[in-house]
C-alpha positions as CSV (number, residue, x, y, z in Angstrom):
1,X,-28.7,5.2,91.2
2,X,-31.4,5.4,88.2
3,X,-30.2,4.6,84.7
4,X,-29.6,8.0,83.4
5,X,-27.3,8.5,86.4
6,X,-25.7,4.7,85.9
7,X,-25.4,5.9,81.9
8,X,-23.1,9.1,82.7
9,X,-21.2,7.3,85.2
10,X,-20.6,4.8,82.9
11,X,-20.0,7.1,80.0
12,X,-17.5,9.4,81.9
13,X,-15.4,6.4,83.2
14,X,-15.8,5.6,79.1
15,X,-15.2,8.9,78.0
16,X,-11.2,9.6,78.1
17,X,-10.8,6.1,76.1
18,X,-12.8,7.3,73.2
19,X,-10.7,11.1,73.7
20,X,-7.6,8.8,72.6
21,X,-9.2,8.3,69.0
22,X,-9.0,10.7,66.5
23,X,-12.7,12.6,66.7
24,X,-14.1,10.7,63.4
25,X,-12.9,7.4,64.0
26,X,-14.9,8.1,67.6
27,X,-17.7,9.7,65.6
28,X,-18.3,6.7,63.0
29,X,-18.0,3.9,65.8
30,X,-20.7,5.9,67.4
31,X,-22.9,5.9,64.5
32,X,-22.0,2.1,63.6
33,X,-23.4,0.9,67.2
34,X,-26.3,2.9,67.2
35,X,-27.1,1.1,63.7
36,X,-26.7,-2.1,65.1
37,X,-28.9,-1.1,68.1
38,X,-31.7,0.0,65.4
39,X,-31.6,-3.0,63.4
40,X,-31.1,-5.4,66.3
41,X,-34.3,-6.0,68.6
42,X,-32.6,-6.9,71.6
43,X,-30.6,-4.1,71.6
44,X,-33.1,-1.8,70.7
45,X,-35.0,-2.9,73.7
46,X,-32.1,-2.6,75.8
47,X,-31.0,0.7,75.0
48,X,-34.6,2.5,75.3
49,X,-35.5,0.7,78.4
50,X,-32.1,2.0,79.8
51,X,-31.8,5.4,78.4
52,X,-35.4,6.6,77.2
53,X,-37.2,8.9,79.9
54,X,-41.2,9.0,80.3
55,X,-43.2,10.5,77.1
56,X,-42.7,13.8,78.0
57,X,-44.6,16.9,76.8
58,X,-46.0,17.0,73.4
59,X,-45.3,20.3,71.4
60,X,-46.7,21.4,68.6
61,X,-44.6,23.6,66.1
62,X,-45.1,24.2,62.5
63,X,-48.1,21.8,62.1
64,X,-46.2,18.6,63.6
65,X,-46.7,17.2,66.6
66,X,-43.1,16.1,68.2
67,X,-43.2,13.5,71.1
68,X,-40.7,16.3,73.9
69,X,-38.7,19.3,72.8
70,X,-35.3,17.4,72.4
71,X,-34.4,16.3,69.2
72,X,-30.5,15.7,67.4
73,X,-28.8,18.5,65.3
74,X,-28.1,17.8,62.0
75,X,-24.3,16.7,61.3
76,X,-24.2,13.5,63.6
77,X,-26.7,11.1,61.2
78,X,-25.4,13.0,57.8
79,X,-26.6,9.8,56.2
80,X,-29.4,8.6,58.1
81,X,-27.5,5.0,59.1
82,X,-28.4,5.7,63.0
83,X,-31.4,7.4,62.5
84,X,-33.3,4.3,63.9
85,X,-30.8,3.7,66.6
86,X,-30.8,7.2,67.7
87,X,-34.4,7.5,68.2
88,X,-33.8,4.8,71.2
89,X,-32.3,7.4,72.8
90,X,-35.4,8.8,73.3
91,X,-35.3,11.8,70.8
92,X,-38.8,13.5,69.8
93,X,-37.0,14.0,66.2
94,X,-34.0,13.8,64.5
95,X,-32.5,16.4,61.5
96,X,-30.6,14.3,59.3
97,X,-28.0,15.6,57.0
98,X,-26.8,18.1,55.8
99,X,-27.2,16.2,52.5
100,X,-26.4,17.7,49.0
101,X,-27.3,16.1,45.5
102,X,-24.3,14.0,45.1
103,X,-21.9,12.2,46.8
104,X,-18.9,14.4,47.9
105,X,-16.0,13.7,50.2
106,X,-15.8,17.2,52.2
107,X,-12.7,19.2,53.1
108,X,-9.2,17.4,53.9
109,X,-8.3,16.0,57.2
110,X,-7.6,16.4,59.8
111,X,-11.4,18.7,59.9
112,X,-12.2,17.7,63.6
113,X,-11.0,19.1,66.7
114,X,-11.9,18.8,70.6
115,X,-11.3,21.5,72.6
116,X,-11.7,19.5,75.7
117,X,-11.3,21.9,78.5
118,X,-14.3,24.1,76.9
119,X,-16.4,21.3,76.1
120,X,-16.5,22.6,72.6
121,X,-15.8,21.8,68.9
122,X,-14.2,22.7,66.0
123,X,-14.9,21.1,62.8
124,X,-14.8,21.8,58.8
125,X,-16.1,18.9,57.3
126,X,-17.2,20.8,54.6
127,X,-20.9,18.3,53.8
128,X,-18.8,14.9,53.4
129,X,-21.3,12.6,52.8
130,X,-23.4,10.0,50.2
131,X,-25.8,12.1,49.1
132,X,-29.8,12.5,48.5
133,X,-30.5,9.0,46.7
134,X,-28.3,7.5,49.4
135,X,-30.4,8.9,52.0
136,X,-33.4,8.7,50.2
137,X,-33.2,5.2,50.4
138,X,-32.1,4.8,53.6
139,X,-35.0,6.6,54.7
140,X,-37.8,4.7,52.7
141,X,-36.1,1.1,53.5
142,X,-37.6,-0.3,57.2
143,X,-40.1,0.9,59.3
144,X,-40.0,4.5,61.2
145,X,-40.2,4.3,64.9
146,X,-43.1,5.3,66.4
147,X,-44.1,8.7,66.8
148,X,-40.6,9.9,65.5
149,X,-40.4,13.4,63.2
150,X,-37.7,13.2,60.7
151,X,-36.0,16.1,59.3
152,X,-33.4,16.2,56.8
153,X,-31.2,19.4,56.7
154,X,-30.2,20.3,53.1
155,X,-26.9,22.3,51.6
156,X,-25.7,22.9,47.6
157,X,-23.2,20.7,46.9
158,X,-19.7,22.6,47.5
159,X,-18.8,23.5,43.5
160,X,-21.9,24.7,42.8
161,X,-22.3,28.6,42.0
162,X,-24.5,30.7,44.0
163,X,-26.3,31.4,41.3
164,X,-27.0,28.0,40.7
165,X,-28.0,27.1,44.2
166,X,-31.2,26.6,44.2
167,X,-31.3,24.2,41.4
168,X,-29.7,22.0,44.1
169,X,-32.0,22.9,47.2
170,X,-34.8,22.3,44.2
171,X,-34.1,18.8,43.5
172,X,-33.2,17.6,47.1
173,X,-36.6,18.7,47.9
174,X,-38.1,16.2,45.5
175,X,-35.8,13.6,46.2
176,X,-36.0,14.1,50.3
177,X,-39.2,15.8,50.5
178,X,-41.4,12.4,50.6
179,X,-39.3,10.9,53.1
180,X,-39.4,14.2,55.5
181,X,-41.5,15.4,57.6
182,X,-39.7,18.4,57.5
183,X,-36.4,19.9,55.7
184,X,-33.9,22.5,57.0
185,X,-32.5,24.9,54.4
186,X,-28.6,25.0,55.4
187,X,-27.5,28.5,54.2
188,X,-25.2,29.5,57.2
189,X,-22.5,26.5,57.8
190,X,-19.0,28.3,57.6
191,X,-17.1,25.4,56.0
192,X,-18.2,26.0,52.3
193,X,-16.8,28.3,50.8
194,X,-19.4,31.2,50.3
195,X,-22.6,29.5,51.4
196,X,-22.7,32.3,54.0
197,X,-23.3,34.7,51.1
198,X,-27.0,33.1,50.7
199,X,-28.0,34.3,53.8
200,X,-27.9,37.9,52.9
201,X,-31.6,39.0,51.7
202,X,-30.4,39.4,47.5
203,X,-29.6,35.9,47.3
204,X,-32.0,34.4,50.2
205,X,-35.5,36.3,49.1
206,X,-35.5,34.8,45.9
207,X,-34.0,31.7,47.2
208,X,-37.0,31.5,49.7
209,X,-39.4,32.5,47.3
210,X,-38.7,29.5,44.8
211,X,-38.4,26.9,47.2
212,X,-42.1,28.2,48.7
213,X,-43.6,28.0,45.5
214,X,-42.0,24.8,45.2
215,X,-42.9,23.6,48.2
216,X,-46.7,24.1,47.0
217,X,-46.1,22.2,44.3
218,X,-45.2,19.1,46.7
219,X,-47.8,19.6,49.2
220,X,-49.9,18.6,46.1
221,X,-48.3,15.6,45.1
222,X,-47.7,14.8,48.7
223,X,-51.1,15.1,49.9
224,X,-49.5,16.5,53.0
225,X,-48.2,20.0,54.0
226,X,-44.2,20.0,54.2
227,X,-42.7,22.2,56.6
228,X,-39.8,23.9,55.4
229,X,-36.9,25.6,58.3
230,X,-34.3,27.9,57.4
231,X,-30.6,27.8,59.8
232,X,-29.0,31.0,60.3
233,X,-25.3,31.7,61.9
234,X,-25.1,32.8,64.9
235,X,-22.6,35.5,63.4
236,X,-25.1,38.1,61.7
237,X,-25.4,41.1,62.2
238,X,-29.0,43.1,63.7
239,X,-29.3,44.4,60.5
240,X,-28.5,40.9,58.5
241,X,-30.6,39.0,61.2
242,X,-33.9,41.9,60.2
243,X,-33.0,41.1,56.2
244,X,-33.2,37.3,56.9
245,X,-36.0,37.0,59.0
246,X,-37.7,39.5,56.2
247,X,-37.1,36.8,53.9
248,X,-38.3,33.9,55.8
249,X,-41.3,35.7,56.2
250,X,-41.5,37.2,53.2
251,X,-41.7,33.6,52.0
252,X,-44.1,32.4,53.9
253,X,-41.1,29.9,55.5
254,X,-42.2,27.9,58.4
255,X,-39.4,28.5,61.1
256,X,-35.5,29.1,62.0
257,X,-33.2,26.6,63.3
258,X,-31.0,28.6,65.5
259,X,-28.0,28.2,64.7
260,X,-25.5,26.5,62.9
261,X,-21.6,26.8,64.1
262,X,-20.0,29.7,64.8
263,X,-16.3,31.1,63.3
264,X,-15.9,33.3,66.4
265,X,-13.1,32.4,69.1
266,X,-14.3,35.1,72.0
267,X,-13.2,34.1,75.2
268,X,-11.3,30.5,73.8
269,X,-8.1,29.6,75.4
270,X,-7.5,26.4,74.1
271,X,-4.1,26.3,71.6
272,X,-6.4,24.9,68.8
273,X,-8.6,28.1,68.8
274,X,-6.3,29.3,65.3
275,X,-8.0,26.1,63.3
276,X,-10.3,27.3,61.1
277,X,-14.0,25.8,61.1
278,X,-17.4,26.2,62.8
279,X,-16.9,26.2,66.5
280,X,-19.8,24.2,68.5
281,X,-20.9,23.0,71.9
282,X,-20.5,25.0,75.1
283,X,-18.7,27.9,73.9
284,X,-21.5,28.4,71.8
285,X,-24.0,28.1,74.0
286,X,-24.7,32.0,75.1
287,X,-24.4,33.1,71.5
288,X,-26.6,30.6,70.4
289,X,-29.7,31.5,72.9
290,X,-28.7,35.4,72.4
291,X,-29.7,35.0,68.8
292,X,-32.8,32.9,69.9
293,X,-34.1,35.3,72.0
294,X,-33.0,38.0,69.1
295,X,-35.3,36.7,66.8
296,X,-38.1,35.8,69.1
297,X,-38.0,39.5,70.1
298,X,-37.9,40.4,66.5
299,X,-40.1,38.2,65.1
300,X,-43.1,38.6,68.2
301,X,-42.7,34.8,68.6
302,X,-44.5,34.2,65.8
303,X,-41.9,32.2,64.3
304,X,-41.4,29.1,65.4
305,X,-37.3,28.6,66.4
306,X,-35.5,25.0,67.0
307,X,-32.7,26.3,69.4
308,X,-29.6,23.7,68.4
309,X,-26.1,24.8,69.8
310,X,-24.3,24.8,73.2
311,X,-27.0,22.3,74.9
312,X,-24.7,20.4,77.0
313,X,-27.3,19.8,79.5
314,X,-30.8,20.4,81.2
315,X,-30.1,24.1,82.2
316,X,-28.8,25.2,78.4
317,X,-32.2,23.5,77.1
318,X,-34.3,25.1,79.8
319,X,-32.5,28.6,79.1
320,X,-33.2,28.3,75.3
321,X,-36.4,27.4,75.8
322,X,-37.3,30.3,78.3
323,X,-35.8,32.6,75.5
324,X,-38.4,31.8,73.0
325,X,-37.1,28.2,71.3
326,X,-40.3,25.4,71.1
327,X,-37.5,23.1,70.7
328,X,-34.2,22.2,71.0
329,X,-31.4,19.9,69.1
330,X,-28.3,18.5,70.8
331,X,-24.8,17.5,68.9
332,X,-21.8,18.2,70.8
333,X,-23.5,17.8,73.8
334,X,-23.8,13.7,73.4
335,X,-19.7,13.4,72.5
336,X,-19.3,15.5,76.4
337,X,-22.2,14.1,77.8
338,X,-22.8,10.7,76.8
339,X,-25.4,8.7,75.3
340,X,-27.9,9.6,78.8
341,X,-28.3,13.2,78.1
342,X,-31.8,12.8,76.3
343,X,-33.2,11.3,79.3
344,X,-31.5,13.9,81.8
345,X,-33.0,16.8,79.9
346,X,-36.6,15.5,79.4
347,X,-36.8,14.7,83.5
348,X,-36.0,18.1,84.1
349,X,-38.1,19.8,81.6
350,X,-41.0,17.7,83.1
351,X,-40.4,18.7,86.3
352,X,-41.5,22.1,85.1
């Protein structure tokens, strides 16, 4: 038995242990391990001799070169304590986040739900988390691992108008932007309350449009291009998928992360399908690679698409991929799957 297939075995026997803890107790004894494995050699060595796979294939998308297609979905690391840890898992990058200006605690709990039997989620955290100088520093304190693209996904903070949004997505680009390779405009997560609304071309063009002029700005003071991604739901409309990709466009945007959680219950079962929240994992999965494949169709596959949602193993990341994704993200995938999955995926993407 190799080590991926020792790692699920181990993590399955594991897995119905860490089911009995409440998801974010699970969650943040997750994230506390894989800090201690970033900041602890031994460890470090341990976990990516056991769980990273062979280099992989290089890809090239919006003027970065990433290491293999898999990389984590925003929402695991919000504030970039694992980041370093994570990468051991043998990640080609890592979207941190989503991170707003300032602190700010999220929605009430309980906000996370397993809906075992589906292999799916349902959470409303609502952007709990420390916010950009916390991460900012997080980011700039130790050294990067090697060869690792960092991206930090970005979202208003919750009171904030939509008329003043983009004064927030204005200064977490200068506070994040030096310490990113790339940032993720988060306009589609369904857990604050109307964020959705910026998706819809009045409020995104002109969004889009000062954040790309902004972004020149940077690139200036940067001395280095900086990427910027926009996430869409997976719940739009033809005709609101055509306005957005108009603006991205329009705007001169780099790429789509595709997609953030969906508030759709088709075909659920489960006796938790009435919480409310962004559904994720495998009951996502079709929805997420229809839109993919939507907007590669749409956009001529000029537009470079992450793929992030429903990847619970090597066939979900091989199907986005064939539908026009240059890479993909996992989330809810490593709570089902285990720590291993990184390494299952790349072996079978190699293997052509």
């Amino acid at each position: 038995m190799g080590a991926a297939e020792h790692s699920a075995t181990l993590y399955r026997s594991l897995r119905p242990l860490l089911f009995r803890l409440e998801p974010e107790l699970a969650h943040a004894l997750s994230l506390n391990l894989l800090r201690l494995v970033g900041l602890l050699p031994p460890l470090r060595w341990t976990v990516k001799r056991a769980l990273s796979a062979a280099p992989g294939r290089p890809v090239e998308a919006f003027g970065l070169t990433f290491a293999n297609a898999v990389g984590l979905a925003a929402g695991y690391d919000k504030d970039a304590v694992a980041w370093r840890g994570l990468a051991c898992l043998g990640f080609g990058h890592v979207e941190l986040g989503t991170v707003t200006p300032r602190p700010q605690p999220g929605n009430p709990r309980p906000r996370v739900f397993r809906l075992t039997a589906e292999r799916s989620l349902i959470n409303r955290l609502g952007f709990p988390g420390r916010g950009a100088d916390y991460v900012a520093r997080r980011l700039h304190s130790g050294t990067r691992p090697s060869g690792l693209i960092v991206g930090v996904n970005i979202g208003k903070q919750r009171e904030t108008s939509l008329e003043r949004a983009a004064d927030d997505y204005l200064l977490l680009m200068d506070r994040l932007a030096p310490a990113a390779d790339y940032l993720t405009v988060n306009v589609s997560s369904p857990n604050t309350p109307e964020l959705r609304r910026l998706q819809h071309r009045e409020w995104l063009g002109p969004l889009l449009q000062l954040l790309g002029e902004h972004r020149k700005a940077l690139r200036n003071k940067l001395g280095r291009p900086l990427p910027l991604l926009v996430k869409l739901s997976p719940d739009l409309c033809d005709t609101e998928l055509d306005s957005a990709l108009a603006a991205i466009q329009d705007a001169a945007l780099d790429g789509v992360v595709a997609t953030n959680t969906t508030t759709s219950r088709d075909g659920l079962t489960s006796p938790l399908l009435d919480q409310s929240g962004g559904l994720s994992g495998a009951a996502l999965s079709a929805r997420s690679t229809s839109m993919v494949r939507r907007i590669a169709r749409r956009t001529g596959g000029r537009l470079p698409i992450v793929a992030s949602g429903g990847v619970m193993g090597p066939a979900d990341a091989r199907e986005k991929l064939d539908a026009g994704a240059c890479l993909v993200q996992l989330y809810t995938g490593l709570i089902y799957e285990g720590p291993g999955l990184v390494k299952r995926i790349l072996r079978e993407l190699d293997r052509g």
